[in-house]
mmCIF file of the N, C-alpha and C atoms, coordinates in Angstrom:
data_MODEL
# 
_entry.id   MODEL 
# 
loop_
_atom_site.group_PDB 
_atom_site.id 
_atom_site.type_symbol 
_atom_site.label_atom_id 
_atom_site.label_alt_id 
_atom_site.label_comp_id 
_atom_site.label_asym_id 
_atom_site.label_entity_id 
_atom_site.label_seq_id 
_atom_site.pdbx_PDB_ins_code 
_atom_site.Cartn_x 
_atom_site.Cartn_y 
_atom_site.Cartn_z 
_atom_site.occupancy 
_atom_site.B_iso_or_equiv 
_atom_site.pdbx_formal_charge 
_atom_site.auth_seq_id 
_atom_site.auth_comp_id 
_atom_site.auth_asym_id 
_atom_site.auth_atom_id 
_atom_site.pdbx_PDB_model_num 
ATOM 1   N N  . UNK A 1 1  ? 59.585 7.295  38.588 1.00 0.00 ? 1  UNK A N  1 
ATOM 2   C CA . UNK A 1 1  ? 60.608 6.363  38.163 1.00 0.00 ? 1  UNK A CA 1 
ATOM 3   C C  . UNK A 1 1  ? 60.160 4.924  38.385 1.00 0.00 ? 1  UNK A C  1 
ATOM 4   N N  . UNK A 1 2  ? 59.708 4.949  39.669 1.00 0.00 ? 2  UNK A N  1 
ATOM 5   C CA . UNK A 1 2  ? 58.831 3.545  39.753 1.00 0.00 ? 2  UNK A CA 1 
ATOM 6   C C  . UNK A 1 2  ? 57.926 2.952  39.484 1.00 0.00 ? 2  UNK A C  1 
ATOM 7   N N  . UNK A 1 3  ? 57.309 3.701  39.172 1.00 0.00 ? 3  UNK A N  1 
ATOM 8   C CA . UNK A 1 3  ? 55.925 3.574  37.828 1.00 0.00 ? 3  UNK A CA 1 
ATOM 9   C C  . UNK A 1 3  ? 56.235 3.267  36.235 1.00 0.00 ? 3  UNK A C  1 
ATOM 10  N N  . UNK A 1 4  ? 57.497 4.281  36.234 1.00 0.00 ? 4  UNK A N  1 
ATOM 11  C CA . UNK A 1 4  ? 57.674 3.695  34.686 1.00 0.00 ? 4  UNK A CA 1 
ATOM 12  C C  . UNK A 1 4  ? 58.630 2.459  34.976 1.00 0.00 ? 4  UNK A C  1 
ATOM 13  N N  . UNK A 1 5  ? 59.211 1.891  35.482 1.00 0.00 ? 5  UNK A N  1 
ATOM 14  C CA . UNK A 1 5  ? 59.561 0.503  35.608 1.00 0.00 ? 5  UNK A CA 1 
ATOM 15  C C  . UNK A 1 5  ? 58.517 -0.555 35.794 1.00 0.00 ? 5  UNK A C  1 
ATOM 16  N N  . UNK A 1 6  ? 57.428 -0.304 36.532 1.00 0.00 ? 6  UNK A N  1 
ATOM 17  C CA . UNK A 1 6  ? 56.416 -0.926 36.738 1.00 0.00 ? 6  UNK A CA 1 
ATOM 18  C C  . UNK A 1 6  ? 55.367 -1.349 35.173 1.00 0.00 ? 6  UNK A C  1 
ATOM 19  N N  . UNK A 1 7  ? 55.540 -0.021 34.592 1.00 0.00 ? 7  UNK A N  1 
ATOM 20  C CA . UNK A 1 7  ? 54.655 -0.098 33.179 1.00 0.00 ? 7  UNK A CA 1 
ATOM 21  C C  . UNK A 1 7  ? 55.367 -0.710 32.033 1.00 0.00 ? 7  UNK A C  1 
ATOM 22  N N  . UNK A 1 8  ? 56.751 -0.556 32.569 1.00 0.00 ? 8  UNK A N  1 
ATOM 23  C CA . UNK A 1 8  ? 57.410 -1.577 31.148 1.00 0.00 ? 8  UNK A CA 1 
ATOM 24  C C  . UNK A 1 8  ? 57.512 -2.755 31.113 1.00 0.00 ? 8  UNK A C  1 
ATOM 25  N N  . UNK A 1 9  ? 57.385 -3.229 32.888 1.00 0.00 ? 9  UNK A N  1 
ATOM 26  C CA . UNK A 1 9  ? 57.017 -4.645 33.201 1.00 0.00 ? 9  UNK A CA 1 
ATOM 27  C C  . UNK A 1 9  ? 56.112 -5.352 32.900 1.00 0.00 ? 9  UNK A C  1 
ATOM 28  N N  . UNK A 1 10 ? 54.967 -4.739 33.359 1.00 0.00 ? 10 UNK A N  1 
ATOM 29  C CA . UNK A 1 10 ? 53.601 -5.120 33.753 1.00 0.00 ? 10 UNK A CA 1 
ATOM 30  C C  . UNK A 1 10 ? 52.558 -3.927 33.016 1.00 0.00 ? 10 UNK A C  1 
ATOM 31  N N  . UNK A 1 11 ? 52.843 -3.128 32.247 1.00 0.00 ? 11 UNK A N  1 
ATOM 32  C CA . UNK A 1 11 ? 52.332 -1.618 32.197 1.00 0.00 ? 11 UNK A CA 1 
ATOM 33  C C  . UNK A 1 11 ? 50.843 -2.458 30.935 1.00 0.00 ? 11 UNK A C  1 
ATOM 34  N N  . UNK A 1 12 ? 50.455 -1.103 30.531 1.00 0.00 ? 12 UNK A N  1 
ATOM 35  C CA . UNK A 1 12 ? 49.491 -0.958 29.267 1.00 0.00 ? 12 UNK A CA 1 
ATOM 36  C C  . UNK A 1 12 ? 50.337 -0.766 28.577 1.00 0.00 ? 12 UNK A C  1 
ATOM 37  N N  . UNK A 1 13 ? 49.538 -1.223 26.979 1.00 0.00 ? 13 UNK A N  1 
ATOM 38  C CA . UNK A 1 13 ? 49.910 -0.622 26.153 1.00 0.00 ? 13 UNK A CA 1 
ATOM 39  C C  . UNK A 1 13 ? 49.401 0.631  25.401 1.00 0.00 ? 13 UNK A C  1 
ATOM 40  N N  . UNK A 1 14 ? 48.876 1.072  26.045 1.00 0.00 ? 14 UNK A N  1 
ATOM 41  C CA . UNK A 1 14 ? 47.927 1.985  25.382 1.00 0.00 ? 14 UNK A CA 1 
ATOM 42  C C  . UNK A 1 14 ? 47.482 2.276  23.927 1.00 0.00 ? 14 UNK A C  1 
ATOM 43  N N  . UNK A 1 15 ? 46.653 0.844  23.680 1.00 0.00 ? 15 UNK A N  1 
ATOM 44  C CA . UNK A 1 15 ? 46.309 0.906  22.298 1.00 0.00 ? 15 UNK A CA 1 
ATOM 45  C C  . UNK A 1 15 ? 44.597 1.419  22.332 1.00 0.00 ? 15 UNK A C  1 
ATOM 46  N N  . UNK A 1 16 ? 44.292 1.872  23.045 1.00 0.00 ? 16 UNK A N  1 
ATOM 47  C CA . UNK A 1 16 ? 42.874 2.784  22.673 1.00 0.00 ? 16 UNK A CA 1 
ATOM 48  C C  . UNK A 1 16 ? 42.556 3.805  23.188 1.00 0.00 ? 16 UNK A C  1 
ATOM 49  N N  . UNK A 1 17 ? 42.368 4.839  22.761 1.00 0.00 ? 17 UNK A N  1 
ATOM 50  C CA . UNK A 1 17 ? 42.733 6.529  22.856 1.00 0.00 ? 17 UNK A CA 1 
ATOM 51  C C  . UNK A 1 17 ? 41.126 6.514  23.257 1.00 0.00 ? 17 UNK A C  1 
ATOM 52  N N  . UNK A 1 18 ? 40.713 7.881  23.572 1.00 0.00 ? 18 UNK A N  1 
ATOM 53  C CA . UNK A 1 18 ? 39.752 8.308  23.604 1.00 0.00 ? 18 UNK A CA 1 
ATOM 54  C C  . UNK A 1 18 ? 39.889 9.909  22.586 1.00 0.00 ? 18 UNK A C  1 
ATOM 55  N N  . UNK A 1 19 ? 38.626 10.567 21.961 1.00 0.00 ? 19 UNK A N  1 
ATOM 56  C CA . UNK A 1 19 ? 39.545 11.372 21.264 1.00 0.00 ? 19 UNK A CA 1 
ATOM 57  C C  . UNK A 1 19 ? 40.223 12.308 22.031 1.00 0.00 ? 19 UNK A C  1 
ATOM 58  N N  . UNK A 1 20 ? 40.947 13.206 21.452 1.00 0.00 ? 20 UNK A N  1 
ATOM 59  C CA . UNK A 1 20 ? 41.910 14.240 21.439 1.00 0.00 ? 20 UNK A CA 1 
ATOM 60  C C  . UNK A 1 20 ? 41.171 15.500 22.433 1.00 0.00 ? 20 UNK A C  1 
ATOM 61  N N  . UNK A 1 21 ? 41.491 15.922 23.539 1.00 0.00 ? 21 UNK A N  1 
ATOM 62  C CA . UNK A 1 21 ? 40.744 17.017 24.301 1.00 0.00 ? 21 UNK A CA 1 
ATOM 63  C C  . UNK A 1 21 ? 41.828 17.931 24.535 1.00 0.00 ? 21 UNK A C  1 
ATOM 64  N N  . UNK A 1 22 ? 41.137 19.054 24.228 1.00 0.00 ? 22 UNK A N  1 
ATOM 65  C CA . UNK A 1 22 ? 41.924 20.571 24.114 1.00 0.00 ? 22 UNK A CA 1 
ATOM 66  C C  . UNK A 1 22 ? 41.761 21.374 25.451 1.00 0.00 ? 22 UNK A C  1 
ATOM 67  N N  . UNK A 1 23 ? 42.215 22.042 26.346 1.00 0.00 ? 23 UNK A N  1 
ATOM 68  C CA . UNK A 1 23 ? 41.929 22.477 27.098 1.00 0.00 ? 23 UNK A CA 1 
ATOM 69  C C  . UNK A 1 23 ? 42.035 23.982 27.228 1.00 0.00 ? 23 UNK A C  1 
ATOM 70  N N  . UNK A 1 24 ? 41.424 24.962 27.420 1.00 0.00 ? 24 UNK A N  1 
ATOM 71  C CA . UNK A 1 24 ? 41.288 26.404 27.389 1.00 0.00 ? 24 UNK A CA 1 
ATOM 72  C C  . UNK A 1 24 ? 42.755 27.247 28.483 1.00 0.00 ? 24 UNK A C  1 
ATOM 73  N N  . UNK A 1 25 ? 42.936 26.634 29.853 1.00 0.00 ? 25 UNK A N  1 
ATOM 74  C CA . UNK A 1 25 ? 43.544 26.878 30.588 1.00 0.00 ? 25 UNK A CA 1 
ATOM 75  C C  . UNK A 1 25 ? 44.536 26.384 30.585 1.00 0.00 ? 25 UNK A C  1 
ATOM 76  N N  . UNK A 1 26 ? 45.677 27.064 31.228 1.00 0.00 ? 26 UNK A N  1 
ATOM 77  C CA . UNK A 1 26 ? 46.779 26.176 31.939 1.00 0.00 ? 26 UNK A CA 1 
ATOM 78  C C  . UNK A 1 26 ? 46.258 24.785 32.731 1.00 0.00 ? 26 UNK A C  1 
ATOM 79  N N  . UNK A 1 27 ? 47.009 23.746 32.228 1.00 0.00 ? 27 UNK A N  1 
ATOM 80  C CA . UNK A 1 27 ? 46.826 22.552 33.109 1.00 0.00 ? 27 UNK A CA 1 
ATOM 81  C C  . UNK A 1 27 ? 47.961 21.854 33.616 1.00 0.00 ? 27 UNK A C  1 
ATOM 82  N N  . UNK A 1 28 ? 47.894 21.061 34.407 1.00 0.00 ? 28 UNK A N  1 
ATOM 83  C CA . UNK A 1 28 ? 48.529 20.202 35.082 1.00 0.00 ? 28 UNK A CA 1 
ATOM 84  C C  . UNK A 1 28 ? 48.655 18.883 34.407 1.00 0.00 ? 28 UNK A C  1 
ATOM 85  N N  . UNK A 1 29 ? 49.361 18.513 34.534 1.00 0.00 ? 29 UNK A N  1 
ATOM 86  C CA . UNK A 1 29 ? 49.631 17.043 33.754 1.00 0.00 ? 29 UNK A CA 1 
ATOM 87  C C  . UNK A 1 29 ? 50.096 16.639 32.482 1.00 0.00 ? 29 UNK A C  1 
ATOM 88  N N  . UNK A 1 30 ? 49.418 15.631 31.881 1.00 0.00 ? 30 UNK A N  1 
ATOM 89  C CA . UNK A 1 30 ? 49.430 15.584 30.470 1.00 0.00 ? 30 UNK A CA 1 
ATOM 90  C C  . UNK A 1 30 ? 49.246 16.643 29.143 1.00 0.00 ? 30 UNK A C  1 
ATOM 91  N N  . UNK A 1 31 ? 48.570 17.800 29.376 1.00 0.00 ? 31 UNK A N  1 
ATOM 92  C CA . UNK A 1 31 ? 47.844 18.775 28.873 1.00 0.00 ? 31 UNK A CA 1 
ATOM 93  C C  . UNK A 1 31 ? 48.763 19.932 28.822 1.00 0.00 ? 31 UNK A C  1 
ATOM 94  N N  . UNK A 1 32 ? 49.740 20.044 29.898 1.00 0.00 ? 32 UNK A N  1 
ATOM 95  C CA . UNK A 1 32 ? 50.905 21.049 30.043 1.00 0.00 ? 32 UNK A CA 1 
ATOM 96  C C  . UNK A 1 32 ? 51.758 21.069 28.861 1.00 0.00 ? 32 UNK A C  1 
ATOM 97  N N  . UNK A 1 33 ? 52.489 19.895 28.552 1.00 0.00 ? 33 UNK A N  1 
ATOM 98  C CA . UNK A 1 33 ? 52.865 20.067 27.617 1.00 0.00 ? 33 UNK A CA 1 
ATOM 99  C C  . UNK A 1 33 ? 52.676 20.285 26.091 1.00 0.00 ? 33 UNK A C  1 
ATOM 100 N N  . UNK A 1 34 ? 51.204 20.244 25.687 1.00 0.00 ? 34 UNK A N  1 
ATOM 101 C CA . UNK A 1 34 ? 50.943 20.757 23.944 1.00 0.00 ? 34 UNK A CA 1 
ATOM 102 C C  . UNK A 1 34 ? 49.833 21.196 24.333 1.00 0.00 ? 34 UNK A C  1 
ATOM 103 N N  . UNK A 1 35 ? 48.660 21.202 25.436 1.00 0.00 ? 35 UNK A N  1 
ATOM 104 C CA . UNK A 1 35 ? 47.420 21.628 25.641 1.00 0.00 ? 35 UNK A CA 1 
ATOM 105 C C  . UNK A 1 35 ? 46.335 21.166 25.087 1.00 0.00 ? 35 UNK A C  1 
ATOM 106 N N  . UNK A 1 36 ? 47.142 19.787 24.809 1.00 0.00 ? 36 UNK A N  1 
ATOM 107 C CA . UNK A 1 36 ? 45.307 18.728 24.156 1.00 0.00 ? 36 UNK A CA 1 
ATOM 108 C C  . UNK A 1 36 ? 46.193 17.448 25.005 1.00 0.00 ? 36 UNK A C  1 
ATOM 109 N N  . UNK A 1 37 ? 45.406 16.581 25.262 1.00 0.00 ? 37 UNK A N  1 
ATOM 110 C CA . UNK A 1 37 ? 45.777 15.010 25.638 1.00 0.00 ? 37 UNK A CA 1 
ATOM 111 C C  . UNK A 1 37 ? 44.623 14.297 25.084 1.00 0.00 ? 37 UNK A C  1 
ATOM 112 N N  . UNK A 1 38 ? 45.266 12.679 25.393 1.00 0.00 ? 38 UNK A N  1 
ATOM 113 C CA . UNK A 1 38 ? 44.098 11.732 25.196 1.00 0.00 ? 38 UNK A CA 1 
ATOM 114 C C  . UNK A 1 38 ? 43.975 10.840 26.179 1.00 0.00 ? 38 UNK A C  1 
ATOM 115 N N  . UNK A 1 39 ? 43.161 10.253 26.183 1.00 0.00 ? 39 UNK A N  1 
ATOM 116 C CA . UNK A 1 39 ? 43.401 9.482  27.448 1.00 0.00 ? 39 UNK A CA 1 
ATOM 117 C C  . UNK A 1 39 ? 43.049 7.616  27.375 1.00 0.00 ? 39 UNK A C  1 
ATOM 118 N N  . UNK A 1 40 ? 43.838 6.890  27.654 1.00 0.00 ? 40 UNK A N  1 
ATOM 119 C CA . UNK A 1 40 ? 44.072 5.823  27.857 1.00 0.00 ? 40 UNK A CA 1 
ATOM 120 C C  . UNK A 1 40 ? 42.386 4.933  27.774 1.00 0.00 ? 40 UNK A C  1 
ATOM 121 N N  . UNK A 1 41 ? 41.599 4.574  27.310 1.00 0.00 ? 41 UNK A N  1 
ATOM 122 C CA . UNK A 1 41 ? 40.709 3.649  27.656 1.00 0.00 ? 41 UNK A CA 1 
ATOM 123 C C  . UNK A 1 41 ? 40.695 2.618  28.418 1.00 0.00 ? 41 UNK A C  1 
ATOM 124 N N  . UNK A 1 42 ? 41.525 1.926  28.247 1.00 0.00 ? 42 UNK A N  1 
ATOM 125 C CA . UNK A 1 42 ? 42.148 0.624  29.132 1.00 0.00 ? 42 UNK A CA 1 
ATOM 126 C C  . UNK A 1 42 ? 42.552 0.951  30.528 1.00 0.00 ? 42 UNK A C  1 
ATOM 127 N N  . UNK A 1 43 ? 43.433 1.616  30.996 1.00 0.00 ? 43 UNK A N  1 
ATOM 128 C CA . UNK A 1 43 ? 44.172 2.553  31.818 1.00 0.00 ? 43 UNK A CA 1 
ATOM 129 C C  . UNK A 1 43 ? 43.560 3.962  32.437 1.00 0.00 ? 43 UNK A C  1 
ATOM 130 N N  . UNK A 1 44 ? 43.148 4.510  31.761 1.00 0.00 ? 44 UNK A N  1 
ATOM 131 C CA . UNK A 1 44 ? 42.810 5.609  32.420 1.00 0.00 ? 44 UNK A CA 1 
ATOM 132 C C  . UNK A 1 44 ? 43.708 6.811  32.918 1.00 0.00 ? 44 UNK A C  1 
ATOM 133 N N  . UNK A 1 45 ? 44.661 6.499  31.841 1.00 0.00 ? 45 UNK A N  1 
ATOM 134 C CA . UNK A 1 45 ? 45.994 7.504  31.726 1.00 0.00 ? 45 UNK A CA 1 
ATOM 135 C C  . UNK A 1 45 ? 45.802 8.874  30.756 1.00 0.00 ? 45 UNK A C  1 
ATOM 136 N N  . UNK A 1 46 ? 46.670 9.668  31.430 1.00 0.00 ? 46 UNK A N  1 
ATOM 137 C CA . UNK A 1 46 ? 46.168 11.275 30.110 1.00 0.00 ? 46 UNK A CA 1 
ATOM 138 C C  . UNK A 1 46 ? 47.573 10.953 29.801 1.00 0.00 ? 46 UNK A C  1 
ATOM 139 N N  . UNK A 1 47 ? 47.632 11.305 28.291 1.00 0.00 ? 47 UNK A N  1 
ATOM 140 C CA . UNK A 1 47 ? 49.106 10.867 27.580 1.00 0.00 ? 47 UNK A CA 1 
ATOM 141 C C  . UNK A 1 47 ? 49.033 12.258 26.771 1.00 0.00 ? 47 UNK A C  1 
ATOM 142 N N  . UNK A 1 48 ? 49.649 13.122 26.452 1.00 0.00 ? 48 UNK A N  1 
ATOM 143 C CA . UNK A 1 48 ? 50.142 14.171 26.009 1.00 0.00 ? 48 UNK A CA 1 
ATOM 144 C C  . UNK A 1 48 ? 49.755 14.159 24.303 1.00 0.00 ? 48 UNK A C  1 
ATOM 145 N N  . UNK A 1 49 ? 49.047 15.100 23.084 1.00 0.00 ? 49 UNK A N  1 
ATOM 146 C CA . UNK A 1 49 ? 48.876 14.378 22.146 1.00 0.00 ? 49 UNK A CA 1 
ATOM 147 C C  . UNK A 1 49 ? 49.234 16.073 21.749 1.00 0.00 ? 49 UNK A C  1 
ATOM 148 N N  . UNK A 1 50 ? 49.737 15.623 20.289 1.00 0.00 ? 50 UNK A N  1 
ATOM 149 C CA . UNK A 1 50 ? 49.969 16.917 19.701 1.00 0.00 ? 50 UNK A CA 1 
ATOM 150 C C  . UNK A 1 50 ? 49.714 16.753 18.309 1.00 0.00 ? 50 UNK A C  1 
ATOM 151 N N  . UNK A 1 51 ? 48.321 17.910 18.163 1.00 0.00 ? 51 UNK A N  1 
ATOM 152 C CA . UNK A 1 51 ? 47.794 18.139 16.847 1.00 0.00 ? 51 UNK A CA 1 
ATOM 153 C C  . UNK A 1 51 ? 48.020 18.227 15.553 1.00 0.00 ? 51 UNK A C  1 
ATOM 154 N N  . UNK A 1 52 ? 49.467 18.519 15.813 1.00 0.00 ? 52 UNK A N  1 
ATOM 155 C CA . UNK A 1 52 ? 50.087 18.589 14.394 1.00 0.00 ? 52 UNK A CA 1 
ATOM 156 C C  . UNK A 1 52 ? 50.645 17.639 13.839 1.00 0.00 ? 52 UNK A C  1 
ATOM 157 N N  . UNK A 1 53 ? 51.119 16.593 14.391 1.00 0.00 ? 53 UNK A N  1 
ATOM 158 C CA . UNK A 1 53 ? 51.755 15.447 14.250 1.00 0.00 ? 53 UNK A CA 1 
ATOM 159 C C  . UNK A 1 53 ? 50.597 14.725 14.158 1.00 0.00 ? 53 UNK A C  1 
ATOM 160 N N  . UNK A 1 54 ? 49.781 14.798 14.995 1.00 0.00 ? 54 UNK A N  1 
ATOM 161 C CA . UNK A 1 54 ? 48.601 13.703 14.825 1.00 0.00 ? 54 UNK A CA 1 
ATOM 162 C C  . UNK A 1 54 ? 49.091 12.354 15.458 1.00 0.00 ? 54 UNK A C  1 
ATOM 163 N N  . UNK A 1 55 ? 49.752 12.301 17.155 1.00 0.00 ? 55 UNK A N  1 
ATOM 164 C CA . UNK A 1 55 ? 49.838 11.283 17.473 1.00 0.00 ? 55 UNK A CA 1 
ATOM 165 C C  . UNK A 1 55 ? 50.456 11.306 19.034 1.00 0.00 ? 55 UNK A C  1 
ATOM 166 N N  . UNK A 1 56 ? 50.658 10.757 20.132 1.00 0.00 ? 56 UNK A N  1 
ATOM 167 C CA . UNK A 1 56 ? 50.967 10.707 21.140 1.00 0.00 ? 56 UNK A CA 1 
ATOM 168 C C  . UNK A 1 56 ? 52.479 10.793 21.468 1.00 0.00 ? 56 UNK A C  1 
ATOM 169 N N  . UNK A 1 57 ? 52.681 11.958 22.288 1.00 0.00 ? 57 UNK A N  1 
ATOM 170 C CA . UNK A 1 57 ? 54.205 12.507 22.313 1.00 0.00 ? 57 UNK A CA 1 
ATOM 171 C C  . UNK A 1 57 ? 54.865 12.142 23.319 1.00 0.00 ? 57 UNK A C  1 
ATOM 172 N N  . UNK A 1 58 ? 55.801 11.985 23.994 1.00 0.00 ? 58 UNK A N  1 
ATOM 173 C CA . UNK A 1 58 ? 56.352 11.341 24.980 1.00 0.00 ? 58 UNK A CA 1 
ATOM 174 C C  . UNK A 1 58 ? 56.377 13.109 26.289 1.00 0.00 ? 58 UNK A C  1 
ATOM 175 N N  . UNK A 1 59 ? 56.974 12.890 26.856 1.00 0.00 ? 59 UNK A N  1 
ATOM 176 C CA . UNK A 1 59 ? 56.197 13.499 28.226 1.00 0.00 ? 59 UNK A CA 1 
ATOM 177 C C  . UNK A 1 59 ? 57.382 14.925 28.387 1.00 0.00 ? 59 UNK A C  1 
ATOM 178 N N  . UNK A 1 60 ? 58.437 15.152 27.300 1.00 0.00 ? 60 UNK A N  1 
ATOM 179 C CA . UNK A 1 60 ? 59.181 16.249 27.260 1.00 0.00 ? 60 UNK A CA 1 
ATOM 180 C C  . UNK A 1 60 ? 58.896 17.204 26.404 1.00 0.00 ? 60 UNK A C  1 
ATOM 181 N N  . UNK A 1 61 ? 59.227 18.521 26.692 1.00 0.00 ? 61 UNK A N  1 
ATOM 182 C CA . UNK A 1 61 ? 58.935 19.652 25.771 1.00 0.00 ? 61 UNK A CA 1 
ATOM 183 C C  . UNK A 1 61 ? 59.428 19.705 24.804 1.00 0.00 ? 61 UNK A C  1 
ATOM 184 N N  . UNK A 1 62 ? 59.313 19.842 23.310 1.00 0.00 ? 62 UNK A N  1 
ATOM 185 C CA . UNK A 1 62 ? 60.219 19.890 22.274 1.00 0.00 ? 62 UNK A CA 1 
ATOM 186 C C  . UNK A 1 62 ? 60.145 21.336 21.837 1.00 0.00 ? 62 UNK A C  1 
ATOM 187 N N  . UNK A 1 63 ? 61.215 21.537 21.716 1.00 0.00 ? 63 UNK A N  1 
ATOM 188 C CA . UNK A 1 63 ? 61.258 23.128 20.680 1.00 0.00 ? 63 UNK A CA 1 
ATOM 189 C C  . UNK A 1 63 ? 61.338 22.905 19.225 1.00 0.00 ? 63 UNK A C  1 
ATOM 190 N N  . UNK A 1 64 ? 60.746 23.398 18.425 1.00 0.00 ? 64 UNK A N  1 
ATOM 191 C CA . UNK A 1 64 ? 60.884 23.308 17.059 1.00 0.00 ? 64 UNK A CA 1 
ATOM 192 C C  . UNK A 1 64 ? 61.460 24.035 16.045 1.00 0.00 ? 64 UNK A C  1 
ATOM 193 N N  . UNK A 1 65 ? 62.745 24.502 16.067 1.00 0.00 ? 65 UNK A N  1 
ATOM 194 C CA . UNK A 1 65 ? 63.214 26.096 15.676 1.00 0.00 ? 65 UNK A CA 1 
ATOM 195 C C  . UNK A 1 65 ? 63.786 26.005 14.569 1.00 0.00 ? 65 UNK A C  1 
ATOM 196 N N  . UNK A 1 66 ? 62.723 24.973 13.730 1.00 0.00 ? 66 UNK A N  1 
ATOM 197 C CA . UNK A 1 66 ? 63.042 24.641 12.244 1.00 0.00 ? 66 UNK A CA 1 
ATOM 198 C C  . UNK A 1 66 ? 61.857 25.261 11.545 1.00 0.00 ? 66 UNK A C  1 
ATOM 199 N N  . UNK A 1 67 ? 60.721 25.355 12.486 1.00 0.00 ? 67 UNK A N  1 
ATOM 200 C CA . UNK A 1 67 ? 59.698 25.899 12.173 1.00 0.00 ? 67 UNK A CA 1 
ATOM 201 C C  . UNK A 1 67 ? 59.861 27.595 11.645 1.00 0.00 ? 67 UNK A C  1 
ATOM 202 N N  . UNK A 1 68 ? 60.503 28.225 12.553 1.00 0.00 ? 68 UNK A N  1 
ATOM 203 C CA . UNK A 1 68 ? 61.075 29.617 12.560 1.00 0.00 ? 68 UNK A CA 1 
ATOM 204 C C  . UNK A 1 68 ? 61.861 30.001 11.904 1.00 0.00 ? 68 UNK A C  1 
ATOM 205 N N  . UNK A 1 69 ? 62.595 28.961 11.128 1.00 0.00 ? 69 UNK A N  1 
ATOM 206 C CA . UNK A 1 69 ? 63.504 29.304 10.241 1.00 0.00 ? 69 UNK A CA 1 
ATOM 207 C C  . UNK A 1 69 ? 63.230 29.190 8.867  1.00 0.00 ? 69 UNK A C  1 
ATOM 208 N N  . UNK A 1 70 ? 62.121 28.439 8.514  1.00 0.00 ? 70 UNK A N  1 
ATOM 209 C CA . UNK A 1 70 ? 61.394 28.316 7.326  1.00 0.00 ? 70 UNK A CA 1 
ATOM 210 C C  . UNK A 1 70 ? 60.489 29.819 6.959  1.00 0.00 ? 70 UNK A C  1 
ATOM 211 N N  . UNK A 1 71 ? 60.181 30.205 8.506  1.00 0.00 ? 71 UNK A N  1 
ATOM 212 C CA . UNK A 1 71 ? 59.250 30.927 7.864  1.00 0.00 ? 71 UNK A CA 1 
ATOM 213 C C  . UNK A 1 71 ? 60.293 32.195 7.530  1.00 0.00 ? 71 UNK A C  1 
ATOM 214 N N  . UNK A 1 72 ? 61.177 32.655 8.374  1.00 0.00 ? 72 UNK A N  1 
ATOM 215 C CA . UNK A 1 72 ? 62.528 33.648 7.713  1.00 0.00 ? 72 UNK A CA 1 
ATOM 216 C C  . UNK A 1 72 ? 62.541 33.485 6.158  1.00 0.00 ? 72 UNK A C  1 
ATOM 217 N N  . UNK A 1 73 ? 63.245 32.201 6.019  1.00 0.00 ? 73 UNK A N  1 
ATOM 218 C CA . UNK A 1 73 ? 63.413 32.250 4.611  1.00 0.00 ? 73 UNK A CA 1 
ATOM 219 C C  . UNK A 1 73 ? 62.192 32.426 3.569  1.00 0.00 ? 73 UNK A C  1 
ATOM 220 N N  . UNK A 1 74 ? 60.635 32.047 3.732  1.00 0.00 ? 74 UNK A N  1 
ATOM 221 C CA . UNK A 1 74 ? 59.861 32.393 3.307  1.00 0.00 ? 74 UNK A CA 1 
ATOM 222 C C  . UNK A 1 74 ? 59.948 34.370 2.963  1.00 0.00 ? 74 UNK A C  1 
ATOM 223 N N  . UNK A 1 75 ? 59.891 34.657 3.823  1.00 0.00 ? 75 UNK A N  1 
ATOM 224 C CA . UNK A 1 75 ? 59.467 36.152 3.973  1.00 0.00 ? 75 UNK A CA 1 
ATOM 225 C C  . UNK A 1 75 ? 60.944 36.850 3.035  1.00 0.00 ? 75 UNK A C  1 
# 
């Protein structure tokens, strides 16, 4: 909580990625939530990135159960 007050103050902006890293295992951190991150150049932050979107996701799980319902009606 005090970090993200700190980063909206004073924070990065994180305008330079490094690319996109996938990880094989369960991880900790940034990577938990979609299982690729990127990481901050400036900072040295892992920020959560998800492949399909093609862009940096904020730090909660999303369910997508629009996805599942397309494919119903497909079939």
């Amino acid at each position: 909580m005090i970090s993200q007050l700190f980063d909206a103050v004073f924070g990065c902006r994180h305008a330079h990625y490094s690319f996109p890293i996938t990880v094989r295992k369960n991880r900790r951190g940034a990577s938990a939530i979609t299982g690729t991150y990127v990481v901050c150049l400036d900072c040295s932050r892992e920020l959560p990135y998800d492949w399909k979107e093609m862009k940096v996701v904020s730090g909660q799980r999303q369910n997508h159960p629009v996805g599942s319902l397309a494919t119903k009606e497909a079939a």
